[in-house]
N, C-alpha and C positions, 0 to 999 in steps of 0.2 A: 721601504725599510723602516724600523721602528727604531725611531733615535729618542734621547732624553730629551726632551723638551721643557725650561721654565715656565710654570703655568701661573694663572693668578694665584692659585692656593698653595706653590710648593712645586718640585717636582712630579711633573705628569707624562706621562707616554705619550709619543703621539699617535699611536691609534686611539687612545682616550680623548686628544687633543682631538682630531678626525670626527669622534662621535657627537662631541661637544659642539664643536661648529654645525653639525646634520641636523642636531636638533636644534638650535637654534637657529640653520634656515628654516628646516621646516616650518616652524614658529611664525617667521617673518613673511615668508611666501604665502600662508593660510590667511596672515592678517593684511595682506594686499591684497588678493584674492575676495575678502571678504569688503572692503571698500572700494573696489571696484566692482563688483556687485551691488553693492548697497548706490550705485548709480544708474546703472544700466536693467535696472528691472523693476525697478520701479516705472517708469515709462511707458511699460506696456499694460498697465493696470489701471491707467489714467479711463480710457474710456469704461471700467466697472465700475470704476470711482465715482460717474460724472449719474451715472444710472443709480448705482444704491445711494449716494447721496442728496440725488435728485439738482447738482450743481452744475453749473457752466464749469467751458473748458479750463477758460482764465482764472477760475478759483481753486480747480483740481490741480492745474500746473504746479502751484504752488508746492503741490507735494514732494517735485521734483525740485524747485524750486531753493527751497528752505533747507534744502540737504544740501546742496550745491553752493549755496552763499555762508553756511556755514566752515565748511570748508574753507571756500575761501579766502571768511574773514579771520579766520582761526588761525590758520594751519603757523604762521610765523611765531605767534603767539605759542602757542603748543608745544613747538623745538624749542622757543629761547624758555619755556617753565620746565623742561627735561634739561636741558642745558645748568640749570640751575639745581635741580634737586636729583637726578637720577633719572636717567633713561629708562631703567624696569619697572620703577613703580608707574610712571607715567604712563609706557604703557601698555602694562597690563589695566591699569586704570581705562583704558581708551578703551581696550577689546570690551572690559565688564560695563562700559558705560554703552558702547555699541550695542551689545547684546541684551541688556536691558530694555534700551529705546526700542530695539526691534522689536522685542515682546510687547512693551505700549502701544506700538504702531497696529500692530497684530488686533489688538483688543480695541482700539480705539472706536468709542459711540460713536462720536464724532468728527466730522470733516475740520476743524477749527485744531482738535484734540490731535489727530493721525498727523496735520502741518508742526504742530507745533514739535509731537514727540518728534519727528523725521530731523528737525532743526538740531535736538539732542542727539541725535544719528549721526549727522552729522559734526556735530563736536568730535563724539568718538570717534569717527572717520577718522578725523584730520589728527589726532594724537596719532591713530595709528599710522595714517600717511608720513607724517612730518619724523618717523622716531622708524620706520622702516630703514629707509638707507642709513641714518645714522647708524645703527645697530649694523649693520656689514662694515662698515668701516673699521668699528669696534672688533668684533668677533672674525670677520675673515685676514687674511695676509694682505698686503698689496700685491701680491703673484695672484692671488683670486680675488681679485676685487672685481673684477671684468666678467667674469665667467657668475660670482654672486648677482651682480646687478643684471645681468642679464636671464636670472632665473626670479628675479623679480620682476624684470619688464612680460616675460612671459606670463606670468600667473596675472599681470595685470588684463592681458591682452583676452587672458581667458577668461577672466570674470565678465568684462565688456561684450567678450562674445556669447558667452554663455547666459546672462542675465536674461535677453527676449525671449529666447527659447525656452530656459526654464520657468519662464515666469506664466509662458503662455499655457504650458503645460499646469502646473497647478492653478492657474486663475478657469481652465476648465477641468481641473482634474476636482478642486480643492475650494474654491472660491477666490477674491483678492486678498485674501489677510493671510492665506498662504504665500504669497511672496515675500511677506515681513518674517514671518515665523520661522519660515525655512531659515532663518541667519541664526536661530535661538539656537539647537546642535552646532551648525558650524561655529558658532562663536562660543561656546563651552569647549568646545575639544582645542580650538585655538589658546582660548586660555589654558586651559590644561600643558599644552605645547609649551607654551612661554613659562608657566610658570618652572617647568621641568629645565627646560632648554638653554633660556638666556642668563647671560650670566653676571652679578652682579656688576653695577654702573654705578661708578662714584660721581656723588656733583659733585662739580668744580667750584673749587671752596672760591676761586674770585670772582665769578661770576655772581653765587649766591649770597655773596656777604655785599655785594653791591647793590640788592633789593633788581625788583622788579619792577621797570618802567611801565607803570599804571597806562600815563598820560600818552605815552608813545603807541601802547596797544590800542587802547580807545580811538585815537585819531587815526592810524592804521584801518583797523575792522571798519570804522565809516567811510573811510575813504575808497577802500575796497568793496562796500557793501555799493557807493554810492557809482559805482563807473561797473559792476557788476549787472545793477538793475538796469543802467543804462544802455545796456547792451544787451539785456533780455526782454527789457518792456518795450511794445510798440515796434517790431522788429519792424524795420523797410518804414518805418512813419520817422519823420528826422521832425519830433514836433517839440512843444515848449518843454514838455516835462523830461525828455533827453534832454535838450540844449541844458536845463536847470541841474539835472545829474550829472553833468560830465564840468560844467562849472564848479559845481561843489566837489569833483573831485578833484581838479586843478587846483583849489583852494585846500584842499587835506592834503594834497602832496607838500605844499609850502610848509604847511604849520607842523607838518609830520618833519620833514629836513630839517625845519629850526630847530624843534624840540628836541631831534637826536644829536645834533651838534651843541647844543648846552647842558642837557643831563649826564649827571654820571657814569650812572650805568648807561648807557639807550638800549632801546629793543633791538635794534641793528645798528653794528657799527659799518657807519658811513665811509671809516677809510678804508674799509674793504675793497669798497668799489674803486679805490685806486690801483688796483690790479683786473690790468687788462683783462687778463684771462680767464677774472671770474664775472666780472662784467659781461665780457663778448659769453662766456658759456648760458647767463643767464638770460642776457637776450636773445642768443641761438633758440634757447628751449622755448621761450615766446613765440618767435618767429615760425618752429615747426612746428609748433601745435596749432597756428595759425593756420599755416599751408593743409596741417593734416584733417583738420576739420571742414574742408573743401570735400574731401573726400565723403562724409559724411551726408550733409546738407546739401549738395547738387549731384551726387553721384544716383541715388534714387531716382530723379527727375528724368536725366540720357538716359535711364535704362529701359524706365518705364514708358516716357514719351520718345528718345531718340532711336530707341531699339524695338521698341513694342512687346518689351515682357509683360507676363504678367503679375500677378502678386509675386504670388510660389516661387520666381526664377529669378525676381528682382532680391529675392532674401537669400537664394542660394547662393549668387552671383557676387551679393556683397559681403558676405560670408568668406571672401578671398582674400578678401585684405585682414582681417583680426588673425585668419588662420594663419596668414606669409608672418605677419608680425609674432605670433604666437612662437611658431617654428626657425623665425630668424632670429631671435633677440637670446636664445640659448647657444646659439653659433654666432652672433654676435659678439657675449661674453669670452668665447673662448679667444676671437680673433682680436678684442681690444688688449688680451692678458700675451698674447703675441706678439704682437707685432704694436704696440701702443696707444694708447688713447686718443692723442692726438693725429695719431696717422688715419685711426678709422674714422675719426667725428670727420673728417675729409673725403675720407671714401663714402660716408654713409650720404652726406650732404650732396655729393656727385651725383650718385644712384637718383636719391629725392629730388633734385634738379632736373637731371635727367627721364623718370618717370611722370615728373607732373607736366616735361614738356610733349611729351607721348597722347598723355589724357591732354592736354591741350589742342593737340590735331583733332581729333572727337569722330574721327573715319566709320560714319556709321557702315558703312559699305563693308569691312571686314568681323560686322555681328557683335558676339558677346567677346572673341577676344580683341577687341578696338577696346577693352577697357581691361578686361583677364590681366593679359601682358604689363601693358603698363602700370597696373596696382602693384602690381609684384613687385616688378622694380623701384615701385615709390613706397612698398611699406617693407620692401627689405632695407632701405636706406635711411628710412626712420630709425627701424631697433637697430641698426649698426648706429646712428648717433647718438642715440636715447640714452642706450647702453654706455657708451665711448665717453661721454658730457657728464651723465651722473656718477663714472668711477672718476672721471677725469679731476670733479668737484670735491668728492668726495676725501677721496686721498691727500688733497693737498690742501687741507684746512685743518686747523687746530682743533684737539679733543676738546674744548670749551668750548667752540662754535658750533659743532657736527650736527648739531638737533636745529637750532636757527638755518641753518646752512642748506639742510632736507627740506629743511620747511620752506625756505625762497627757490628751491629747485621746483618743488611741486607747487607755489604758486606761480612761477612762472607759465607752468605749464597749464594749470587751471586757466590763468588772465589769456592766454593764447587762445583756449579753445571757448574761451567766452567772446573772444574778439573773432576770431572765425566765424564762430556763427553767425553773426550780426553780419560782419564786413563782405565773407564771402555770399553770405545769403542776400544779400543789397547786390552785390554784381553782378551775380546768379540774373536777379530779378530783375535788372535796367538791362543789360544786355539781351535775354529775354525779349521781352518788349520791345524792340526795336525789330524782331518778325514780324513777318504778316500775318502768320499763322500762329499765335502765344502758345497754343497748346498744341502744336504739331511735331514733329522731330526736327524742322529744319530750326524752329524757336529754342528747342533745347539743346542742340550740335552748339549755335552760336551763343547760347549762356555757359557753357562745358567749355568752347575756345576760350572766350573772354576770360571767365572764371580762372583758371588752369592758366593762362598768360599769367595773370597776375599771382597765382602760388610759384610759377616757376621764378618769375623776377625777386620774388620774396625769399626761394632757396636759395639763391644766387647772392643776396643780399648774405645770407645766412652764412653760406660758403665761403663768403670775401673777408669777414670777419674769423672764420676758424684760419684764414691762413694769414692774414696779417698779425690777428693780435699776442701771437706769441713772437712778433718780431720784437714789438712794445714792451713787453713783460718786465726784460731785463731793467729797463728805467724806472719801473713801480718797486713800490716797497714790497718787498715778498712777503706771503702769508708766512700767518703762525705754522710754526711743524711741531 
């Protein structure tokens, strides 16, 4: 029914109301869509890389590399400079810096030249990561906060899925500088979206007359840069130059807490974390991105070795979980906008518990679905919490934090799947090893038990937290509304 509605500009209709929000997700979902791509497709280009540049593995990585610690080290940084001067210009700033880099990357002479542009790639990323959920917070109701977020976890899930296939296809169709290129169109019509779509964002005049903590970002991005590397160099090697990276990060976590408890402004306020429930939400999204990267990094290994697929049916097969996630996380949104946020981050963390204790049995005996089944139920319990955690976060922070706020949502979830892969990929590997046969099926069933015990003890961890800490709540100081 079309009622009057107060708009920002005056009275608005709400089927205008209605179109306005459309195009502004549309907006939003192209510019997730296009930074989740800008991860997952690059990877498959690595070995053309290693041939026309004539380079090792370990210097092509970097390609991936530099995109991903950008992110990273950015993304908080990102939210608290939209927090301060405007969510639109920021970023629309990100998609044109994005789509730029891609075009350099495209043309790049140079293997030095394509790391470096990729690193600028990633800045844009991470504007646009960090300024996504913010922007539904803004533009949707709290009645569709649920059902928003969950059509950004979908286009996330399709970008990740979509990247190898499409990249493999133009790296034979096209060459490798077709996988950059290809972002150049989708990242014009994005802008075009936004620039149409979203709707003006006022900074918050306290936040910006408070300046921007320089010192706090610097120490932040090394800190982050410095437990990042540490967990992608030397993976399964526990040698000096991790132990020396994960010290230096110990040591930026100190200097970073001090500095935000003495500056005016800080880059994160620290009494946030005196609320449980955004503390437990942000270790939640650690912890699953943790377990979910399991899936990842050892689920290749059981199929190939435990099952005896082969290429073709090892990519069809893993193919199961982006797609459950794809298809759940839009019925996700509609069941957290239902029945509440907190009830499903419960449900969904059960499901996740429950499916990775499944893959943990590792029943080669009943084929391709000894893994089918159980994915399902562990990646429909993902986008039910994923969804559930980031409206959850979302809605009950202050319009002065929403951009910092996006921005600790998704590194948490970055730091997770940087620490999966390391952690789980090391238990994977010692467990492993303790066959007779390393590379036989019964070697990989017992790195898939092992592995898989330990994501379930972690969802369980994760679980105990969604249902205690909103007992806690009431004793913290409540968030800004």
């Amino acid at each position: 029914m079309a009622v009057a509605t107060q708009g920002r500009d005056g009275l608005t209709s709400a089927p205008q109301e209605k179109e306005a929000v459309g195009w502004a997700l549309a907006s939003l979902s192209l510019a997730t869509l296009l930074s989740s791509l800008g991860t997952s497709i690059a990877s498959v280009g690595l070995p053309s890389l290693m041939q026309t540049f004539g380079a090792s593995f370990q210097a092509v990585q970097w390609v991936v590399l530099a995109y991903l610690l950008a992110i990273t080290t950015l993304i908080v940084s990102a939210g608290r400079l939209a927090d301060m001067f405007g969510r639109r210009p920021l970023l629309l700033g990100g998609i044109a810096l994005f789509t730029s880099a891609s075009a350099l990357c495209g043309l790049a002479p140079t293997l030095w030249l394509l790391i470096a542009t990729r690193a600028v790639q990633g800045l844009g990323a991470a504007l646009m990561m960090a300024l996504t959920l913010a922007f539904v917070a803004e533009t949707v109701s709290k009645e569709r906060t649920g059902s928003a977020m969950g059509l950004l976890g979908a286009m996330s899930a399709i970008g990740t899925t979509l990247g190898p296939s499409l990249g493999g296809l133009l790296i034979a169709g096209l060459g490798w500088r077709a996988i950059f290129l290809v972002n150049v169109p989708l990242g014009l019509l994005t802008f075009a979206l936004a620039w149409r779509g979203l709707p003006a964002s006022n900074k918050n005049a306290q936040t910006a007359q408070g300046g921007f903590d320089a010192i706090g970002t610097v120490l932040l991005a090394l800190t982050l840069a410095a437990y990042a590397l540490a967990m992608t160099l030397g993976r399964g090697n526990f040698g000096a130059l991790k132990i020396g990276l994960l010290v230096a990060t110990g040591i930026g976590v100190v200097l970073f807490v001090v500095t935000q408890s003495r500056v005016k402004t800080p880059l994160i306020q620290l009494a946030s974390f005196r609320d449980p429930r955004l503390s437990a939400s942000l270790a939640m999204s650690l912890i699953v991105a943790t377990v979910m990267m399991a899936t990842l990094v050892v689920a290749p290994f059981y199929l190939s070795r435990g099952l005896g697929l082969d290429a073709a049916m090892v990519g069809l097969v893993l193919s199961t979980g982006p797609l459950v996630s794809t298809l759940s996380a839009l019925l996700a949104g509609r069941l957290s906008d239902r029945f509440g946020a907190n009830r499903m981050m419960v449900a969904g963390l059960t499901s996740l518990a429950a499916g990775t204790f499944l893959l943990s049995l590792a029943m080669t005996k009943l084929g391709i679905a000894s893994y089918v089944v159980p994915i399902t139920v562990t990646c429909f319990g993902y986008a039910l919490f994923q969804t559930s955690n980031n409206a959850a976060v979302m809605t009950g922070v202050g319009a002065g934090e929403r951009g910092v706020m996006s921005g600790l949502l998704n590194l948490s979830r970055n730091l997770g799947l940087i620490t999966g892969a390391s952690l789980m990929g090391a238990i994977f590997a010692v467990a492993s090893a303790g066959a007779q046969n390393v590379l036989g099926s019964a070697s990989a069933a017992r790195g898939m038990q092992v592995t898989f015990e330990t994501a379930t003890a972690l969802a369980l961890v994760a679980l105990l937290l969604a249902l205690f800490s909103p007992r806690f709540a009431g004793r913290a100081r409540p968030r800004n509304s």
